[in-house]
N, C-alpha and C positions, 0 to 999 in steps of 0.2 A: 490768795495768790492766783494768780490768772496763768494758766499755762495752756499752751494748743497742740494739733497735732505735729507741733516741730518734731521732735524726737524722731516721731514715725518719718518723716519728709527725710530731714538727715540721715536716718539709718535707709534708707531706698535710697537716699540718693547715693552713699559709699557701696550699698550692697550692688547695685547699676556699676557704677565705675569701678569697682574691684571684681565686677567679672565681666566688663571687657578688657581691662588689664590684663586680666589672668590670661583672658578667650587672642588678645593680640600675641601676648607671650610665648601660648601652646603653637598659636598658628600661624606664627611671624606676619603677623597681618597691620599694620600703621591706621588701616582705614577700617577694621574693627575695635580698636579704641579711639579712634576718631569720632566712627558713628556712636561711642557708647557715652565719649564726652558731650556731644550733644543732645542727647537723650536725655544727660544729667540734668542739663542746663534745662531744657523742655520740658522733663519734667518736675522740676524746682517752681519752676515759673506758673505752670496749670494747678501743683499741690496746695502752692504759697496765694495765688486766688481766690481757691476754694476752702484754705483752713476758716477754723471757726476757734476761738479764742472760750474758753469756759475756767469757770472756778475751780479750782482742784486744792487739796491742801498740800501743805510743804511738804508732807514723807511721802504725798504721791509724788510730789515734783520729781523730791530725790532717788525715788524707787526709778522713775522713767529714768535718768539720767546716768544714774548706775548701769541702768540695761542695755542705754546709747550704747557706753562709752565700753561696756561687755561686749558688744557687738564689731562695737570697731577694732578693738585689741584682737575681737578672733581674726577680722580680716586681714587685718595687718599681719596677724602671727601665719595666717596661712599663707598670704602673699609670700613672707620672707621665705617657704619650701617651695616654690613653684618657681 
């Protein structure tokens, strides 16, 4: 199975945008989640360039995928108290 550093890409790019969400929310600011939406975007774009694709087997797949998707339920779960 071929898998790359998506995973990592994805979780940086949620962890970027869920703390200028949070960072606009504390400090009613529109143009610091503005700036953080484009950073996402910028940095998607420069990660997704330079990934490199490599062989990995299935339970690593599923191991990274699990940890995404742990990762995002925290931010999401911490989003909903802020």
């Amino acid at each position: 199975m071929l898998a790359s550093t998506n995973s990592g890409i994805w979780i940086a790019g949620i962890v970027i945008f869920m703390g200028s969400l949070i960072g606009a929310l504390v400090l009613h600011s529109g143009l610091l989640f503005a700036s953080g939406v484009v950073l996402v975007v910028a940095f998607n774009v420069l990660a997704w360039r330079r990934a490199k694709l490599y062989p990995i087997s299935r339970e690593s797949a599923g191991n990274a995928a699990r940890a995404g998707w742990f990762v995002a339920g925290a931010c999401a779960f911490i989003a909903l108290f802020r």
